[in-house]
C-alpha positions as CSV (number, residue, x, y, z in Angstrom):
1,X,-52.1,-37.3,15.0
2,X,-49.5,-38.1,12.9
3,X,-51.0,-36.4,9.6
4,X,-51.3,-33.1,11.7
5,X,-47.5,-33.0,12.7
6,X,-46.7,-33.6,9.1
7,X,-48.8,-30.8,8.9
8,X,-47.3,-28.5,11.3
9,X,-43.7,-29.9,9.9
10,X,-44.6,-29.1,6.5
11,X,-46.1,-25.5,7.1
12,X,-43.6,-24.3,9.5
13,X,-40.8,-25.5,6.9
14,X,-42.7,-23.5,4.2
15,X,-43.0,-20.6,6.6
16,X,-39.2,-20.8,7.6
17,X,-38.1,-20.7,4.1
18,X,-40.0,-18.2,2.7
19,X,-38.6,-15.9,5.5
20,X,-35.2,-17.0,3.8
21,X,-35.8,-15.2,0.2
22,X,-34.6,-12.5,-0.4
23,X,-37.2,-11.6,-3.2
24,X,-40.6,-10.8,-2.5
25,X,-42.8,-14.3,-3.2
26,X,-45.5,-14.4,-6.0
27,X,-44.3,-10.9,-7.4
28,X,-42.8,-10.8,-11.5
29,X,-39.0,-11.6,-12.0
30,X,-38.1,-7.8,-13.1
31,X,-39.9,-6.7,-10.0
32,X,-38.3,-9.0,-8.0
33,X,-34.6,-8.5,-9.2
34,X,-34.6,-4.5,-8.7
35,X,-36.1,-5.4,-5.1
36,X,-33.4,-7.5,-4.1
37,X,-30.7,-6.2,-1.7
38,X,-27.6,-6.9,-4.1
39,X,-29.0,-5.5,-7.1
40,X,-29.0,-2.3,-4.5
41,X,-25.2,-2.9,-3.8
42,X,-24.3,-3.2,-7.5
43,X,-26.3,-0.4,-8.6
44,X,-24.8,1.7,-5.8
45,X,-21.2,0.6,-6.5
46,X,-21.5,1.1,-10.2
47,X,-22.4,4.8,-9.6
48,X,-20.0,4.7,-7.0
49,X,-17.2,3.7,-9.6
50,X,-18.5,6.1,-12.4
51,X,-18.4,9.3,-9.9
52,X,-14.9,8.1,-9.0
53,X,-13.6,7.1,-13.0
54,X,-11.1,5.0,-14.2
55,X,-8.3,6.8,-13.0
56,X,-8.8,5.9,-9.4
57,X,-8.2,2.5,-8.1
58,X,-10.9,2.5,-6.1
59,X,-13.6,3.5,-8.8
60,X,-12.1,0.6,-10.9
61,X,-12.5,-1.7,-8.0
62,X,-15.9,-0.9,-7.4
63,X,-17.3,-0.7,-11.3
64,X,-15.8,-4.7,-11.3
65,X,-17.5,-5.4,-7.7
66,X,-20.7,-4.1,-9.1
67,X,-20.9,-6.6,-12.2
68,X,-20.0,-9.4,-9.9
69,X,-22.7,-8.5,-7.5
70,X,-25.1,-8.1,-10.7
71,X,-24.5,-11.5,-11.6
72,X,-24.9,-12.8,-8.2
73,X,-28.5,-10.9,-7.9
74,X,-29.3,-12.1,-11.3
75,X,-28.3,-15.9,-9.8
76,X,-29.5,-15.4,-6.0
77,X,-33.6,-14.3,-8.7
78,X,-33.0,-17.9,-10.6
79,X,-32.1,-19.4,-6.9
80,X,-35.4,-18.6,-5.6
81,X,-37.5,-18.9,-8.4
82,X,-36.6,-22.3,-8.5
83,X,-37.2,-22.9,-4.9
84,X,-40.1,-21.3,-5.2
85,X,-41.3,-23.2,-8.1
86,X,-40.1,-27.0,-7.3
87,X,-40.1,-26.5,-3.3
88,X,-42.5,-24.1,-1.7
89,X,-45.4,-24.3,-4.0
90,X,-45.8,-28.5,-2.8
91,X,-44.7,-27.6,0.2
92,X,-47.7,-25.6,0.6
93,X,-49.6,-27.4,-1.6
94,X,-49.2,-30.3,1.1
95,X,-49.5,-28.2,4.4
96,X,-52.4,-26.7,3.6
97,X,-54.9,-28.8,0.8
98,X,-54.0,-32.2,1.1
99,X,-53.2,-33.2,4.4
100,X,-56.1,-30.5,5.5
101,X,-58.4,-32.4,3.1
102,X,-57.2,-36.0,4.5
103,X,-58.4,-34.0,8.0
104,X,-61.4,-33.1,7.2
105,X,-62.1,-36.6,5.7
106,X,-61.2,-38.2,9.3
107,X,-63.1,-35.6,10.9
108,X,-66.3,-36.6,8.2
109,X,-65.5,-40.1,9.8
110,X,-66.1,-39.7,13.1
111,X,-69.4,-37.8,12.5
112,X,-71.0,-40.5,10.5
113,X,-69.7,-42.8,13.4
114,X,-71.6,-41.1,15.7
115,X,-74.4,-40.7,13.8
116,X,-74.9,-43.9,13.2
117,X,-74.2,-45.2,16.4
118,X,-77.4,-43.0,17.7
119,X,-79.1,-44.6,14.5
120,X,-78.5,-47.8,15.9
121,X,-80.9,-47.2,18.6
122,X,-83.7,-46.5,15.9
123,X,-83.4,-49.7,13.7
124,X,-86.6,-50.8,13.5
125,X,-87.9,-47.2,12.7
126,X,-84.8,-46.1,11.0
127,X,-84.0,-49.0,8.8
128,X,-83.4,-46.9,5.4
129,X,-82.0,-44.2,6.8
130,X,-78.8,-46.9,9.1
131,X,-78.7,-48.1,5.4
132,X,-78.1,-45.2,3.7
133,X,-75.5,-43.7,6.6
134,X,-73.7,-47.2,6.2
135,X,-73.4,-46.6,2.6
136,X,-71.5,-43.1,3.9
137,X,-69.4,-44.9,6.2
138,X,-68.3,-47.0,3.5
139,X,-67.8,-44.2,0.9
140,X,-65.7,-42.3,4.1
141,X,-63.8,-45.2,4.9
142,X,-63.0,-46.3,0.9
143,X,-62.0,-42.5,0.6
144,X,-60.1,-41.8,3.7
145,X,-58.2,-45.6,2.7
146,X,-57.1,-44.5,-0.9
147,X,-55.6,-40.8,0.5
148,X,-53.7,-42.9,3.2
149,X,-52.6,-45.0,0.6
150,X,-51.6,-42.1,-1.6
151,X,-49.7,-40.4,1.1
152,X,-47.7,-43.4,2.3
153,X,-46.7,-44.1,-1.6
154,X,-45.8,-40.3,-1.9
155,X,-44.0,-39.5,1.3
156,X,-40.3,-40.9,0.2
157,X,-41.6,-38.2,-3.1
158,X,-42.3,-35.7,-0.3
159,X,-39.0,-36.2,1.5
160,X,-37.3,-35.9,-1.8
161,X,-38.3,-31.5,-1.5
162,X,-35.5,-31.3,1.0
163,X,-32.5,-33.0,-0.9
164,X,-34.3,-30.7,-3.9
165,X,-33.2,-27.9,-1.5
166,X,-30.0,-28.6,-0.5
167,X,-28.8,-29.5,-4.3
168,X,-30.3,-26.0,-5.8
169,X,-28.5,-24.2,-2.4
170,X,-25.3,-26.1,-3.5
171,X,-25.6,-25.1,-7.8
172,X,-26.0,-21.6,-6.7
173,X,-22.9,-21.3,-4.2
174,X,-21.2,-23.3,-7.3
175,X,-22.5,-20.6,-9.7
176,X,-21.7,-17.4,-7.3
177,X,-18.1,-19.2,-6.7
178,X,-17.9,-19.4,-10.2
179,X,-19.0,-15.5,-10.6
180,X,-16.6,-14.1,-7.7
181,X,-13.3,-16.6,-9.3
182,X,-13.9,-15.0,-13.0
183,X,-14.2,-10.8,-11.0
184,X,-10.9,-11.6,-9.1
185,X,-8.6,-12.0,-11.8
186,X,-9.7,-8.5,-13.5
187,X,-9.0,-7.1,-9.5
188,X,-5.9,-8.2,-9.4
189,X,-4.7,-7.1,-12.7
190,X,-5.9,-3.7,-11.9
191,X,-4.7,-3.8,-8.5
192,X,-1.1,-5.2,-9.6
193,X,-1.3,-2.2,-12.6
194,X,-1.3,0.8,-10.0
195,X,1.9,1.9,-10.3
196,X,1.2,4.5,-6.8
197,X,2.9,2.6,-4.3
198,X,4.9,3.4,-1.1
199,X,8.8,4.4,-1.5
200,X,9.0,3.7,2.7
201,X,9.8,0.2,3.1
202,X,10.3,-0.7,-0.7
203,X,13.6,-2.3,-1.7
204,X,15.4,0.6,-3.5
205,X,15.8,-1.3,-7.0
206,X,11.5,-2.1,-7.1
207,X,11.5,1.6,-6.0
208,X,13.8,3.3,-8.7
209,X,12.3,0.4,-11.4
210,X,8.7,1.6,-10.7
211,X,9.6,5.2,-10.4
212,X,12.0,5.7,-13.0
213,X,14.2,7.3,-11.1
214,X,18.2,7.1,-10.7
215,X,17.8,8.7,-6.9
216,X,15.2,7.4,-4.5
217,X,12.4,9.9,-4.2
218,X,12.5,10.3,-0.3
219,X,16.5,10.3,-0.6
220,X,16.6,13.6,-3.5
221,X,13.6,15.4,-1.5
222,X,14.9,15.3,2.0
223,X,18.3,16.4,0.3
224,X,17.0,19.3,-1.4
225,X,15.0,20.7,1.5
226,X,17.7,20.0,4.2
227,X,20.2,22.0,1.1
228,X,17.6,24.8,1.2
229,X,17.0,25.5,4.9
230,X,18.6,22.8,7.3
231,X,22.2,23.2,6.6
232,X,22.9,25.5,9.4
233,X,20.6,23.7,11.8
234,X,22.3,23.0,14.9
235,X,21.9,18.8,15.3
236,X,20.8,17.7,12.4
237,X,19.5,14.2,12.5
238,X,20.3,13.9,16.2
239,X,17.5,16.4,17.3
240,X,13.7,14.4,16.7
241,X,11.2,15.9,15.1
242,X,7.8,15.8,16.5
243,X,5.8,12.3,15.4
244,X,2.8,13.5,13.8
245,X,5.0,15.9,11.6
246,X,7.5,13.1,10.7
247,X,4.2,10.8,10.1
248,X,2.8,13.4,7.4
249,X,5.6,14.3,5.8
250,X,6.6,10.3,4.9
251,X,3.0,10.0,3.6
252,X,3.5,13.0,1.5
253,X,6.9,11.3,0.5
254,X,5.4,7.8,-0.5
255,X,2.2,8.9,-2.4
256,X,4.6,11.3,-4.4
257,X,3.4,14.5,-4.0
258,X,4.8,17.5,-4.6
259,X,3.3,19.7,-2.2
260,X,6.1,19.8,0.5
261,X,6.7,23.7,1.4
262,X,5.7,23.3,4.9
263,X,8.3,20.6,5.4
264,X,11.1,23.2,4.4
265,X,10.6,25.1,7.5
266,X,11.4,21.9,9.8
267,X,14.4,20.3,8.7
268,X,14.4,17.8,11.7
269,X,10.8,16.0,10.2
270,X,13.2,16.1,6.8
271,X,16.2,14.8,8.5
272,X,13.9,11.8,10.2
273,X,12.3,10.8,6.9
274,X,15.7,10.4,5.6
275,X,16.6,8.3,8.2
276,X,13.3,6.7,8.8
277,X,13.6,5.7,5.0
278,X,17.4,4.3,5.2
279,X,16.1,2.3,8.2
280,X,12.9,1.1,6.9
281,X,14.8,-0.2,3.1
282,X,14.4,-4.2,3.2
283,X,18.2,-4.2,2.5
284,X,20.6,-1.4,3.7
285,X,22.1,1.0,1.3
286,X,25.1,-0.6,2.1
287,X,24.0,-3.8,1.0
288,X,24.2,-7.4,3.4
289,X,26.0,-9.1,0.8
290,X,29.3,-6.8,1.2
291,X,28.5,-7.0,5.3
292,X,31.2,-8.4,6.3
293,X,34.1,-7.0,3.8
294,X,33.0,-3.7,5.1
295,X,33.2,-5.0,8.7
296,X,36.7,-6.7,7.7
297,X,37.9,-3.2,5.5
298,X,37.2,-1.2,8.8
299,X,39.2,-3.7,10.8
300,X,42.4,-2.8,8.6
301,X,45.1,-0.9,10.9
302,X,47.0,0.8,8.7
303,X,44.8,4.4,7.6
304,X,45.9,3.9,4.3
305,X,45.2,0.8,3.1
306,X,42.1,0.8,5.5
307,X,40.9,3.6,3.1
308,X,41.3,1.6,-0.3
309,X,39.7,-1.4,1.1
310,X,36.9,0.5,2.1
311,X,37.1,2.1,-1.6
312,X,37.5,-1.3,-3.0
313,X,34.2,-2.4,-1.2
314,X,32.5,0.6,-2.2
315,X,33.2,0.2,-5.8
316,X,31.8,-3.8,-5.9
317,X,28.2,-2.2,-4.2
318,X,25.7,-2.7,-6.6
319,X,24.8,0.4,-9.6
320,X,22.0,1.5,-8.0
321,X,22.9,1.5,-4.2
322,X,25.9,2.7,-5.3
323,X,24.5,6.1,-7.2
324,X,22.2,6.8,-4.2
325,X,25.4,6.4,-1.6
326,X,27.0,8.5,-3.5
327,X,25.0,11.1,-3.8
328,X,24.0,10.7,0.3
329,X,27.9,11.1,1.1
330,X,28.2,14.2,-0.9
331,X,25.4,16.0,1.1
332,X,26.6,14.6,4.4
333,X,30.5,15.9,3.1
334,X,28.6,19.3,2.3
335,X,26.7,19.0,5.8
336,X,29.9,18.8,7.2
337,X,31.6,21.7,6.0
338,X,29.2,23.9,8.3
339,X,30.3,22.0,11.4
340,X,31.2,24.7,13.6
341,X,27.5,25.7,13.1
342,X,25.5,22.7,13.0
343,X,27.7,20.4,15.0
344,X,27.4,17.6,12.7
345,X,31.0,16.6,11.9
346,X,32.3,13.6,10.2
347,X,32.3,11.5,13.3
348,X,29.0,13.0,14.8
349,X,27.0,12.4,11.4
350,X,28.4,8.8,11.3
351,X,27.3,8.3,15.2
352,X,24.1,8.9,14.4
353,X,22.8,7.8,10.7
354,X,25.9,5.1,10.2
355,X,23.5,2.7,11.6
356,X,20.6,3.8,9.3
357,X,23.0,2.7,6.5
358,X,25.0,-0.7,7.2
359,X,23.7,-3.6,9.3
360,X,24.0,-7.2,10.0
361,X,21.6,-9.7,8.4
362,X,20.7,-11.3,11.7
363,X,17.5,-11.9,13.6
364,X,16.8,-9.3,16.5
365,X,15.4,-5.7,16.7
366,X,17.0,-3.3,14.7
367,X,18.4,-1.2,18.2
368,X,19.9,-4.5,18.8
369,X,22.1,-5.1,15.1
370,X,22.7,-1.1,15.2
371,X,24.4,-1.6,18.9
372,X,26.5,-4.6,17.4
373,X,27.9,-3.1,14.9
374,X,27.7,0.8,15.5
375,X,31.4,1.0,16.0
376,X,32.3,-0.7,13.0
377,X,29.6,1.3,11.3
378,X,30.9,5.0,12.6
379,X,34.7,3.7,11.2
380,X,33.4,3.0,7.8
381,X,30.9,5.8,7.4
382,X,33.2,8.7,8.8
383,X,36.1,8.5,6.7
384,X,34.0,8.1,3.7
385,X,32.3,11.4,4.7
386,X,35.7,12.3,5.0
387,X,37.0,11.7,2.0
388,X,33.9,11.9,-0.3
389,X,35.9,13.4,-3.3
390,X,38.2,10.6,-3.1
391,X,35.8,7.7,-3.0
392,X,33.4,9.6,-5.5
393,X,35.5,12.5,-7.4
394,X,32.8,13.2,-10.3
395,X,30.3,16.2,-9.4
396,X,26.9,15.4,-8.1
397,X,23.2,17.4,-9.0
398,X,21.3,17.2,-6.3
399,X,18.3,18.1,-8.0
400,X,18.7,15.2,-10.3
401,X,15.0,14.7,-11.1
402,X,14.8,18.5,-12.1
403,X,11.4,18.4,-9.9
404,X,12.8,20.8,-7.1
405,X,13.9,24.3,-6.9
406,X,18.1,24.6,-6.8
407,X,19.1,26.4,-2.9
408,X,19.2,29.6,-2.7
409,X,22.5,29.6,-0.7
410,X,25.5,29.8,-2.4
411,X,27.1,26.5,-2.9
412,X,30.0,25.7,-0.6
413,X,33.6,25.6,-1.9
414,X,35.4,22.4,-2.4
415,X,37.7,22.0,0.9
416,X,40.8,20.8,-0.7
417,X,40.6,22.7,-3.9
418,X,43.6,21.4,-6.6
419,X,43.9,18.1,-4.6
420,X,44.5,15.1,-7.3
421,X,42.9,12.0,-5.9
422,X,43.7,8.7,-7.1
423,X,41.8,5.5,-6.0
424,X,42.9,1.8,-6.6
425,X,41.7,0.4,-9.8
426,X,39.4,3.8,-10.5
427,X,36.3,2.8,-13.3
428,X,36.8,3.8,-17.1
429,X,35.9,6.9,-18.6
430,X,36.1,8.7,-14.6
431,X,40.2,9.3,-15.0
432,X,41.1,6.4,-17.8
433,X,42.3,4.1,-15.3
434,X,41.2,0.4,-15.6
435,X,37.9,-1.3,-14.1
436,X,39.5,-3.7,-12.0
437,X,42.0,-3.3,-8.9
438,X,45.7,-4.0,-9.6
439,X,48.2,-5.3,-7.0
440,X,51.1,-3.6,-9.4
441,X,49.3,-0.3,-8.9
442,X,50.0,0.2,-4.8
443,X,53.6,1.2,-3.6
444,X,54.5,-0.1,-0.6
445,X,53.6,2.4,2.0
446,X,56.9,4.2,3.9
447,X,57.7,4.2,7.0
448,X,56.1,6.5,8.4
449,X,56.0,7.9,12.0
450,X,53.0,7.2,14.1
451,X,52.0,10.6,15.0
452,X,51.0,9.9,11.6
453,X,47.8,7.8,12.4
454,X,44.7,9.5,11.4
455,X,42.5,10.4,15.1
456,X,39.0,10.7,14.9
457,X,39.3,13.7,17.4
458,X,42.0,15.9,18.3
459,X,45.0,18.4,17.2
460,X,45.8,18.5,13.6
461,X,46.9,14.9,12.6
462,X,47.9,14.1,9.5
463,X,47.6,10.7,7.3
464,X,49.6,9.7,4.4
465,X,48.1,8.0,1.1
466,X,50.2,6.7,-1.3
467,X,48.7,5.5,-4.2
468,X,50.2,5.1,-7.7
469,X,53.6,6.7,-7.0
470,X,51.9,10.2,-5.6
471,X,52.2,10.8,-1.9
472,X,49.1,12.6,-0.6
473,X,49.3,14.7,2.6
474,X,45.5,15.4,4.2
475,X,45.4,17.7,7.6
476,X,42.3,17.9,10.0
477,X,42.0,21.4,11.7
478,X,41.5,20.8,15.7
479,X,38.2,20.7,17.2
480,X,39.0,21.0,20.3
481,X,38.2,24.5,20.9
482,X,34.6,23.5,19.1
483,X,31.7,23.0,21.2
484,X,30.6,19.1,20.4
485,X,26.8,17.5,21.8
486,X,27.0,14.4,23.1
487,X,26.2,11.8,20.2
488,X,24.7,8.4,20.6
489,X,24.1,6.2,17.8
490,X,20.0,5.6,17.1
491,X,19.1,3.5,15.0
């Protein structure tokens, strides 16, 4: 009984494992490697990566999978030749010859049992023939004693096939791990070497380093379509654009593509991937580090020496968010010169992308920093739209990269032609002043009256600068009689 369940045990372990390769048994090994599934995969991959070439990240990813999936086929053949070879070939060799044979002899057995117990009845008659069948039973019994014997002295060799198993499964996941640790390194190399990477939600130096660029790619294309048809658009940047528009045009923007002439005709979806850009940066154009001077420069009472703090702060931003504010302020200061056709003044433009520009390194969502600090934001972005050719004098291309066509509109006239702007501590080689801020360079400001103080709204106000010994006298025309839409900060 217990021969037959070694039987059974052994055959259906056989069965069981045969059902596991992935080869077809008993066939050649050049047969059985183009049979197998992964050598399929790699083939198909390889193609795959060929049809696709070595410019496209994907082709390269999939020629690299295919070798590594070649080698694993090639290692999965050796796996199951060896199983084949040292396992299921005495597997079967013991399910179905020896044990059956050691069967057959017990079966033998109990025939010449019987047949000489009805011999025994016949003795006297039957003498030579009881011999003879005792001779048999002997022969059986010596026989069926020396295969028991054999068994019992080869069983711990028997049980030895499974521990043979689970040491060849564990060298081949060795050798595959092996395979798959020396194809990632060549992925990642090629992965980290694709230079085609999204500009949304890229910190602006990575961006400009990887691009080339002086001007942020989203920044210089929204600008030049919004100079070509979205100047005179009534609410720009308050009015949204519809979501599947905004969503294609800032995938066009971060694959780089240059195919944007629908977009010109909507300058809302261009006026929310701006804004959509300046909210998505890591770090605001504004920078966190100068947070809190900005926030301290707005709280200055006095107009004029609010404005050179603010200029002060400006000037310490770093190079490259300071080029790309730069050249933001001097399309919003053009954007604001067609105010009583678009709406977007000074103060409504700062309502509404201030908060896109400047905010507070805390946790909480970004609605929640842009409502903290929107009205510090709006009094340090509006007077800087304000007074754009005073924080930044020196001219500004919009088409910097040369990639887009100039606007076909005539370019608007400066609004305080003649005017000679000086600015604390101005850099070297703009107006041969000196890098850094002086103290002895500020007059102390008169006394001024305070119908003087600078209004955000209102009949013509006027503000007094006074910086190195020139007095500078800058009017507002009333808006009063201008229809304005009510503006709420977004963020």
């Amino acid at each position: 009984m217990r021969m037959e369940l070694v039987r059974l045990v052994s055959h259906n372990t056989h069965k069981r494992l045969v059902s596991c390769l992935q080869g077809q048994l008993g066939t050649d090994t050049e047969k059985r490697h183009k049979k197998l599934p992964l050598t399929a995969l790699s083939q198909t991959m390889q193609d795959g990566g060929s049809q696709l070439g070595d410019e496209s990240l994907i082709g390269k990813m999939m020629d690299v999978c295919g070798e590594a999936e070649s080698r694993l086929a090639a290692e999965l053949m050796q796996h199951e030749l060896q199983l084949e070879r040292e396992i299921l070939d005495p597997l079967n060799q013991l399910a179905e010859v020896e044990i059956p044979n050691i069967l057959k002899q017990r079966k033998q057995l109990a025939n010449n049992v019987w047949k000489l117990s009805a011999m025994a009845a016949k003795v006297d008659s039957l003498k030579d023939e009881m011999d003879e069948a005792l001779n048999k039973v002997e022969i059986c019994k010596d026989q069926l004693s020396a295969d028991m014997y054999n068994f019992s002295s080869k069983e711990g060799e028997y049980a030895c096939y499974y521990v043979m198993l689970l040491e060849a499964q564990a060298d081949y996941h060795r050798r595959s791990l092996a395979a798959l640790e020396a194809a990632i390194p060549t992925i990642q190399m090629q992965q980290d070497s694709w230079m085609e990477k999204p500009a949304f939600g890229t910190a602006l130096e990575e961006h400009l380093k990887r691009s080339n660029r002086e001007i942020a790619l989203p920044i210089e294309a929204c600008v030049m379509m919004l100079l070509e048809t979205g100047m005179k658009e009534e609410g720009l940047f308050r009015i949204a654009a519809g979501a599947s528009k905004l969503k294609k045009l800032k995938a066009a923007l971060d694959c780089s593509t240059s195919q944007l002439e629908e977009f010109y005709f909507d300058p809302h979806a261009v006026a929310g991937a701006l804004k959509s850009y300046l909210r998505e940066l890591p770090e605001p154009l504004m920078t966190f580090g100068l947070y809190d001077e900005w926030i301290q420069a707005s709280n200055v009472s006095d107009p004029d020496k609010r404005l050179q703090a603010l200029w002060m702060t400006c000037d310490r931003l770093p190079k490259t968010h300071k080029a790309n504010l730069r050249y933001l302020v001097k399309f919003l200061a053009r954007l604001a010169l067609d105010s009583e056709v678009n709406k977007m003044t000074p103060s409504n433009i700062a309502i509404v992308l201030g908060p896109n520009l400047l905010w507070a390194k805390t946790e909480g969502t970004l609605a929640e920093m842009a409502a903290a600090t929107s009205v510090h934001v709006v009094a340090i972005i509006e007077p800087i739209i304000q007074h754009a050719d005073w924080f930044f004098p020196e001219d500004v291309d919009f088409n910097v990269s040369g990639m887009f066509s100039m606007p076909t509109h005539p370019a608007t006239p400066d609004p305080e032609p003649g005017l000679d702007r000086k600015r604390p501590g101005s850099l070297v080689g703009q107006d041969g002043d000196s890098h850094t801020p002086r103290k002895d360079r500020y007059l102390s400001r008169p006394n001024l009256s305070r119908s003087l103080r600078q209004e955000s709204r209102g009949p013509a106000v006027a503000a007094l600068y006074v910086v190195a010994n020139e007095s500078i006298t800058v009017t507002e025309t009333p808006t009063e009689d201008l229809p304005s839409p009510d503006f709420k900060a977004v963020p």
